[in-house]
Structures are given as structure tokens and as C-alpha cells.
C-alpha positions in Angstrom: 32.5 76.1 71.7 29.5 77.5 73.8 27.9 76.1 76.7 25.5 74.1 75.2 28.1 72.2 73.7 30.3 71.5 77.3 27.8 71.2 78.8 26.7 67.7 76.1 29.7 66.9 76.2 30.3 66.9 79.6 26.8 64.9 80.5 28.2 62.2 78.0 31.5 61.8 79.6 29.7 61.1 83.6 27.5 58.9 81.6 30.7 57.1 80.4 32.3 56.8 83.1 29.4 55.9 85.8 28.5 53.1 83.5 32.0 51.7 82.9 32.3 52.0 87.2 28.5 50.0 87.2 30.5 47.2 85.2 33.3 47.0 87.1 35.9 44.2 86.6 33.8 43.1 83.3 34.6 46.6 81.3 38.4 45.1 81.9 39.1 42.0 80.7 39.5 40.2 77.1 35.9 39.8 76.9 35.3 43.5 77.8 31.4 44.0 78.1 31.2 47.9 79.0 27.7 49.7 78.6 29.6 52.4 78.2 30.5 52.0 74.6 27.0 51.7 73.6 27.2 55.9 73.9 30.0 55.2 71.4 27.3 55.8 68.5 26.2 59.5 70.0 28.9 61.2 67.5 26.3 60.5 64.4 24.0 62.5 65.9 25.8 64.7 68.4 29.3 66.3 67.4 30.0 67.5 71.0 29.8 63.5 71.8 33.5 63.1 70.2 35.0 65.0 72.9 32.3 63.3 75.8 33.3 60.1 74.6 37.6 60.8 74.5 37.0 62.4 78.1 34.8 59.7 79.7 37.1 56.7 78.6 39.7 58.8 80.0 38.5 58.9 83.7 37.0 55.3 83.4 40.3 54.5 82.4 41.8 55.1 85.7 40.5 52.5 87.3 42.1 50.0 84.6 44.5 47.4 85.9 46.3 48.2 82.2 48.0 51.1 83.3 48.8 54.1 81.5 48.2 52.5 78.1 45.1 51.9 78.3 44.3 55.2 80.0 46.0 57.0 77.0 46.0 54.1 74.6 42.4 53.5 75.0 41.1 56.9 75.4 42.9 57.2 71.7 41.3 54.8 69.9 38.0 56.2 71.4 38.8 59.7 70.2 39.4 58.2 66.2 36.4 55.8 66.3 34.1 58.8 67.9 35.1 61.0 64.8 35.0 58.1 62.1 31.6 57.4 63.6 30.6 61.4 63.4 31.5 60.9 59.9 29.2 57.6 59.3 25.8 57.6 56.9 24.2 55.3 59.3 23.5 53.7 62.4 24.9 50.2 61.0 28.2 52.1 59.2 28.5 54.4 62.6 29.2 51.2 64.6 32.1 49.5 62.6 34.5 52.2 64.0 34.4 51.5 67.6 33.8 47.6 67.3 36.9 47.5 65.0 39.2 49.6 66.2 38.9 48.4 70.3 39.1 44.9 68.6 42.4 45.4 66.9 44.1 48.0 68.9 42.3 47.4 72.4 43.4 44.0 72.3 47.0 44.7 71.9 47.8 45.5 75.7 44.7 43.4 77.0 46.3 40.1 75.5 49.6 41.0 76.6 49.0 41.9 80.3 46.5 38.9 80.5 48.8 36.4 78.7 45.3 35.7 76.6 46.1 34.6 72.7 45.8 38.0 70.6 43.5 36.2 68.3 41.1 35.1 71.1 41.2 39.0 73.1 40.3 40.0 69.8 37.2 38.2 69.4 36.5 38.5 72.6 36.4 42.5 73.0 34.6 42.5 69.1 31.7 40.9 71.0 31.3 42.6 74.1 32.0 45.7 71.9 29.2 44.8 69.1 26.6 43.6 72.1 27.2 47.5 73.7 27.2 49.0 70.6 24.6 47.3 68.2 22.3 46.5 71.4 22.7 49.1 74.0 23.6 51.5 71.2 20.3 51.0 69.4 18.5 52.5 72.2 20.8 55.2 73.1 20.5 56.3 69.3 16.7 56.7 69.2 16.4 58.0 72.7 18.7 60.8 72.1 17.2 61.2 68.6 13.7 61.7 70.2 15.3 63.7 72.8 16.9 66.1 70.4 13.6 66.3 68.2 11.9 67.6 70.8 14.2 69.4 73.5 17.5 69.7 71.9 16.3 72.5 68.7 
């Protein structure tokens, strides 16, 4: 790893993090609208975003009134769906990871500690997760594509 690379990935993870903090209580309930995962798509376009993206949900994490689990549980499942994503063809394929994986897995401890059917979490944090990452994530994508074009060689 060289310092351009930290350095990416450590811009990603403040960027993370600040924006889960901006959306307070809403990043942490069954509905779970975080900005935060629209930088969830960064990984088709930037490798050093896979280790941004695992550190960030890590420190937003902290503030989680899940506990430990989602702080490790949650950075986790942000780690696997960061790589799947690096691994995506497209913009539409690099989404499904994140979406999927927070629904299912996310939604385990979120409908537990908030006595919220699993069924109904689930749906829930699919939505917030597709409006960050299909909506937000759209612009993020072609920002840091127009970025990297021209600064980033």
C-alpha cells in the first residue's frame, strides 16, 4: 500500500462517518436512511474504497444504540459487500451487494433490539439502503469518475 492509496481510503472513511453523524438517529433504526452508504458503490471504481468503507462504518458505528454487533457485525457485512461490489460489471450489479446483504444480515440485530418484525426491518433497511445507494450513489459514481479522469491518473 502507498500513500496514495491511505490516503483514498482514509478521505472515504471521514466521509463515511461525517455523513452517517449528519443523519443521526435516522442511520439507526429499521428504516435506516444513511447517506453514507451511497459511497458504498466507490469499490467499482476505487479498490482503496473497500478498506474506506469497512473503516468508516466502523467509527460511525460507535455511536449505534446496537452495541457491539453492529459495530463489528455491521462493519462486516460492509467489508463483503465493499469487495463483491469491487468485483461488479456495473453500476446496477455493484449495488445489489450492499442493498442485500444490510437487508438480510443488518436486519438481524435491528429487529431484535427494536422488537420490529424481521420481515418488516428487512424491507425497511432494503429501501433506505437502495434510496442511498441507487440515488445518492449515482452521483457519487460519476463525480468520482470525472474526478479520477481528470485528477486521479
Amino acid at each position: 500500500m502507498n500513500v496514495k492509496y491511505i490516503t483514498k481510503a482514509a478521505i472515504i472513511a471521514v466521509l463515511y462517518i461525517v455523513l452517517t453523524y449528519v443523519m443521526g438517529l435516522l442511520s439507526f433504526n429499521p428504516l435506516q436512511l444513511r447517506l453514507s452508504e451511497g459511497l458504498t458503490i466507490l469499490p467499482l471504481l476505487e479498490p482503496a474504497a473497500i478498506p474506506g468503507l469497512f473503516i468508516g462504518c466502523l467509527f460511525a458505528n460507535l455511536q449505534s444504540p446496537f452495541g457491539i454487533i453492529d459495530i463489528l457485525g455491521g462493519s462486516l457485512v460492509t467489508l463483503v459487500a465493499a469487495y463483491l461490489t469491487s468485483k461488479a460489471k456495473s453500476f446496477w450489479m455493484g449495488a445489489l451487494p450492499p442493498i442485500i446483504l444490510n437487508s438480510v444480515f443488518v436486519s438481524i440485530w435491528v429487529s431484535y433490539f427494536t422488537k420490529v418484525p424481521y420481515i418488516v426491518t428487512m424491507g425497511g433497511i432494503a429501501l433506505g439502503e437502495g434510496i442511498s445507494v441507487v440515488l445518492f450513489g449515482y452521483i457519487i459514481y460519476n463525480i468520482y469518475k470525472n474526478i479520477a479522469r481528470i485528477y486521479l491518473k
